[in-house]
N, C-alpha and C positions, 0 to 999 in steps of 0.2 A: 316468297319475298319477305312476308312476316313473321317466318315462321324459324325456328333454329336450328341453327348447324352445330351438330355435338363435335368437340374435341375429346381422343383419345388418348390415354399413353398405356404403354405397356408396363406392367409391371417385370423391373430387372431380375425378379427373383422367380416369377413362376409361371414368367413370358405370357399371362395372361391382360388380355386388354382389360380397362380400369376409367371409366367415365371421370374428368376430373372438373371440366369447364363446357360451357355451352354458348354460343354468340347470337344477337338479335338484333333483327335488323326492322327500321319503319321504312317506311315512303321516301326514296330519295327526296331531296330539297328542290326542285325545279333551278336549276343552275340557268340564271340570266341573268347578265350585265350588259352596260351600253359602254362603248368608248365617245367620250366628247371631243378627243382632240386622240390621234394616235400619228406622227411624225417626225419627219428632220428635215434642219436648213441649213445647207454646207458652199462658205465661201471660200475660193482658196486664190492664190496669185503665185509666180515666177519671176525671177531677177537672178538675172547672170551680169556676172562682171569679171571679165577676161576669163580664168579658168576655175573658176569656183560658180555654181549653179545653189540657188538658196531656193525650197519650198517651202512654202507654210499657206497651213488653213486651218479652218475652226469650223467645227459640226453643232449645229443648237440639235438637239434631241428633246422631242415631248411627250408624255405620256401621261392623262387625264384618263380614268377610268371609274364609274360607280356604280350601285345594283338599287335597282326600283323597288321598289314596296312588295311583298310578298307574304302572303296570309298560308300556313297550315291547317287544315282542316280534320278530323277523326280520323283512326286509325285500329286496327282488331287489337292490336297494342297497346293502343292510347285511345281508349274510346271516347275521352274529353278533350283531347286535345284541342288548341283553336289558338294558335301561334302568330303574330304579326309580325315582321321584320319591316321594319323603317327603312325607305330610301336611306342612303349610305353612299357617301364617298369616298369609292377604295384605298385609288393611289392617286398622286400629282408627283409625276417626276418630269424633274429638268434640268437636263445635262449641256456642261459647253465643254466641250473635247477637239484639246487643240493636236493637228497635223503638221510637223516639222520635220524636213532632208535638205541634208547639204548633198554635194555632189562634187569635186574636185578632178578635173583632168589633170594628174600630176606633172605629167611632161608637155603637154600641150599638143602629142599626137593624136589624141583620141583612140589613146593602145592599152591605155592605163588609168582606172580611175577610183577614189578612193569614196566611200558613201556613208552616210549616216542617217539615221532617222529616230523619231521616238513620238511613239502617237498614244491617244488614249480610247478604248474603245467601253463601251456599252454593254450591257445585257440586252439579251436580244429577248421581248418581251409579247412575241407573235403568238409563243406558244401558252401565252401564261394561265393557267388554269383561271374558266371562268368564278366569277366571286373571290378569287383570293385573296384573302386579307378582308374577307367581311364576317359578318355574323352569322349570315348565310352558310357559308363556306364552313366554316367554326363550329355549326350545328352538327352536334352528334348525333346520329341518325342508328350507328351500328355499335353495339355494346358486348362485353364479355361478363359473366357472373360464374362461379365455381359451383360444381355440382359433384352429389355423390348420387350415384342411380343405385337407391339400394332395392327397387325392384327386378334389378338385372335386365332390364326391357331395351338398352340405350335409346330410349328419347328420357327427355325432362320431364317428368311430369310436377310441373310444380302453374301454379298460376302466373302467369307471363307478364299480367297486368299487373302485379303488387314487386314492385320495387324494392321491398325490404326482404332480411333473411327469412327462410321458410323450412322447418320441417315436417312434411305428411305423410310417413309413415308409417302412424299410427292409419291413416283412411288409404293402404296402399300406395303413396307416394312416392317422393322422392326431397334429400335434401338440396336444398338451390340455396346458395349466398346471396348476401344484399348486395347491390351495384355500389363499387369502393373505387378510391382512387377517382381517375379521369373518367369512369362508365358514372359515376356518381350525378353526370352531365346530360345523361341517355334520355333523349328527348325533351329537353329543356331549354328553354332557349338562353341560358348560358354558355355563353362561348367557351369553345375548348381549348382559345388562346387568343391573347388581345397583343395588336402590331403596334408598337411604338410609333406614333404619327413620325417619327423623323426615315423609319425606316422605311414606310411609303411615303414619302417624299414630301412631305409637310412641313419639314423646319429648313428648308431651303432646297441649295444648286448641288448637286452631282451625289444624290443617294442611292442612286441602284446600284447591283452590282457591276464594278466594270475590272478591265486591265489595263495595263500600261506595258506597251512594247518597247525596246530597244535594240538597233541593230545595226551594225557595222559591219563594211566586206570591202574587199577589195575582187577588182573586176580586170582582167588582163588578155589582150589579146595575144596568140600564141602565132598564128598564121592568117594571116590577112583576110575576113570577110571568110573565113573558113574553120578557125578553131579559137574556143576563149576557154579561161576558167575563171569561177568565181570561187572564192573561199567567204565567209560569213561568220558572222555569230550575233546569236539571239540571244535578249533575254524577256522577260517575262514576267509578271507581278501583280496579283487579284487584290483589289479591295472592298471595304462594304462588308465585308462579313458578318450574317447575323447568329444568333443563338438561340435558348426557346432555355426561360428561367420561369421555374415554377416556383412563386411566391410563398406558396405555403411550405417548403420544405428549406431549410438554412444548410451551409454546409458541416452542421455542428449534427445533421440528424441522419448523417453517411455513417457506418460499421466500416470497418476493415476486413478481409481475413487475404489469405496468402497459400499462393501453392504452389509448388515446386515442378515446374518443369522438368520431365523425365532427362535424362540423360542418351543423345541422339543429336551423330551428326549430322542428323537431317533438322536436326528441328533450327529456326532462328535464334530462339533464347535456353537453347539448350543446357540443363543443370541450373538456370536459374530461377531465383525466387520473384515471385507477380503479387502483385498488390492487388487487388479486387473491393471495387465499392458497393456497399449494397444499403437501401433505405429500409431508416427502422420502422417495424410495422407500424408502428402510434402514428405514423406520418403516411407512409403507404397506403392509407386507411381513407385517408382525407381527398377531399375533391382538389382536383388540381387547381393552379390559380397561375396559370401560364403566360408570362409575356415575352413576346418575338423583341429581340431588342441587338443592337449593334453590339458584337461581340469587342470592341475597342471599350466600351463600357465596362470590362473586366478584365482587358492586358489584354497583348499583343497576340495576335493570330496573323498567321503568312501561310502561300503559298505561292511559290515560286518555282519558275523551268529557266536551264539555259541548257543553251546547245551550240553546235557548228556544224554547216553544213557548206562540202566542197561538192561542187559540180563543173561538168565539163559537156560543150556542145562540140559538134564536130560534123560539117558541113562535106560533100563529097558528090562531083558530078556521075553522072547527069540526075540530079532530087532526088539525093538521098541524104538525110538528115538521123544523125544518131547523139544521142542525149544521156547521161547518167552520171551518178556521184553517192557520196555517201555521207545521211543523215546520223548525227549522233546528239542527244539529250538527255537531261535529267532533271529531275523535278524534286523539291521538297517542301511537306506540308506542317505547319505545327500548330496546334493549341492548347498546347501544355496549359498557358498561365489564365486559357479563360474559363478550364475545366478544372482549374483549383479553386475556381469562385463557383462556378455552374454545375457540380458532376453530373448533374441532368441532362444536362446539355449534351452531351452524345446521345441520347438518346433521339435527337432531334424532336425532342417536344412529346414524345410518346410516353406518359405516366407510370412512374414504375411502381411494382409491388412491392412485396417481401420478397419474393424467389428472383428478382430480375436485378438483372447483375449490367453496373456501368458500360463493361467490356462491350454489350451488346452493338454502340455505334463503329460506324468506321473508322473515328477519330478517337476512339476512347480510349483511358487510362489502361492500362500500360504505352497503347500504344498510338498517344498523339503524336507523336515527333514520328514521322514516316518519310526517310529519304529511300528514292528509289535507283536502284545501279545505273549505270550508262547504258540505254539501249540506242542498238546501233541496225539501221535501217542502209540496205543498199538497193539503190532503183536504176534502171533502165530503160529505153525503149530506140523505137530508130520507125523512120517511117520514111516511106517512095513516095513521090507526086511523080502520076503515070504525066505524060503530055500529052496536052491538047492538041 
């Protein structure tokens, strides 16, 4: 558990493996928190008049979460260690997310009816990793440092407790690098990234992540108490988005370089040219200084789905009920304009070096703007109810 896991790479020229980095890891952090409040309180009501039906409600949502006091003690890694972490108050979120449908019997048979809705929902926060968003949580516990195994042994041999560069060579050793970058954190109780109070829920009402739904359909019956179809359309819309901007790095200390996609109608950007970011080592070098913060703080970030979905039931004695239709949707994500302030920022918080290239996030430069084609979904089923 304290001990190192070597990485390898091959060399491309004489396929021989080539020790390049090695990882280290202390004593996990005891991960415990307490919830003070974890809830919701939802009113709703109904009014019809003549043929219009109106719904509406409102959901209060609460989430109070923080971590107790926690002491580290020695380690074969950290023989001196002796680390306190202070009670901390995670998050306080509190959301009010209103519930709205109309409902329209158009002709006043109850054959034909026209619906709308638009609600606002939540992040669901069941699963949320213990301590997050603490210091706890933040503690770097697992580090990387670069090696060159010039005893051809692959382990490290270098002193595990000295933090700084080392070559021992000379007394059969091996070369190990100093802990750079974000590892520069590696058993410290420096946080590996600090959360904007607004984005755990401290500067007010509705900061976690949520969506907002819209939906419109028409509903018709085709054969009485035996066959309907609905047709619909959805749409769809996240907010809250956050980021992870490392303070110590400006967008003034990003390289360029560019490379030319092969020619291939299989490829997406085929024959064209890619812009690639990559941080200059002078800054690669430096301890991160990472803050979690709402991506609205640097332009506009979305994503978005809409779709339509037609279905049809169909009733047949003696209980037998058959069902199906066909789903179609599509989604588009973009954060062009917050990755021209952050280009770190794909990397979701992860420090980058000299060799580590923007591209690495999901969302990254070339490719924040990601709309995906129409996929089209068709379902069925049909079921008997024997008799009693």
């Amino acid at each position: 558990r304290n001990g190192p896991i070597t990485s390898i790479r091959i060399n491309s020229a004489t396929g021989v493996p080539v020790a390049n980095q090695f990882t280290v890891n202390l004593d996990p952090v005891r991960r415990i928190d307490r919830a003070r409040a974890d809830g919701g309180v939802y009113v709703q009501d109904r009014w019809t008049h003549r043929r219009v039906t109106l719904s509406g409600g409102l959901r209060l949502d609460f989430f109070d979460r923080y971590t107790p006091e926690v002491t580290l003690g020695p380690t074969p890694l950290q023989p001196t260690r002796n680390l306190t972490f202070p009670k901390q108050q995670v998050v306080r979120y509190k959301d009010l997310s209103p519930r709205l449908g109309v409902a329209w019997d158009v002709f006043g048979t109850s054959k034909t009816a026209v619906k709308l809705s638009l609600n606002r929902y939540v992040q669901d926060l069941s699963l949320l990793a213990n301590n997050q968003g603490s210091a706890q949580q933040n503690y770097l516990a697992t580090a990387a440092r670069s090696w060159t195994d010039s005893n051809a042994n692959f382990y490290p041999d270098c002193d595990f407790t000295n933090p700084s560069s080392q070559n021992l060579t000379g007394t059969g050793g091996d070369i190990c690098g100093a802990f750079t970058g974000v590892n520069a954190n590696f058993g410290l109780s420096v946080p590996t990234s600090v959360d904007d109070r607004d984005v755990d829920g401290f500067g007010g009402w509705n900061h976690r992540g949520s969506n907002w739904e819209f939906s419109t359909g028409v509903q018709q019956e085709i054969v009485p108490r035996r066959m309907a179809v609905d047709v619909g359309y959805f749409r769809r819309w996240y907010g809250n988005f956050t980021v992870t901007d490392n303070f110590a790095a400006a967008v003034a200390d990003y390289s360029s370089f560019t490379v030319t996609v092969p020619t291939d109608s299989r490829l997406p950007l085929s024959g064209q040219t890619i812009t690639f970011l990559d941080l200059n080592p002078d800054k690669a070098s430096l301890p991160s200084d990472n803050h979690v913060r709402f991506s609205k703080n640097y332009g506009e970030q979305y994503e978005r789905w809409h779709g339509v979905d037609v279905s049809t039931s169909v009733r047949f004695d003696p209980g037998v009920l058959v069902q199906g239709g066909v789903s179609t949707g599509k989604q588009v994500t973009d954060n062009c304009a917050v990755l021209a302030q952050v280009p770190e920022g794909a990397t979701n918080g992860v420090s980058l070096t000299g060799a580590s290239l923007v591209i690495a996030g999901p969302l990254a430069v070339p490719f924040c703007h990601q709309e995906q084609p129409w996929l089209t979904q068709v379902k069925g089923l049909a079921s008997y109810t024997i008799p009693g």
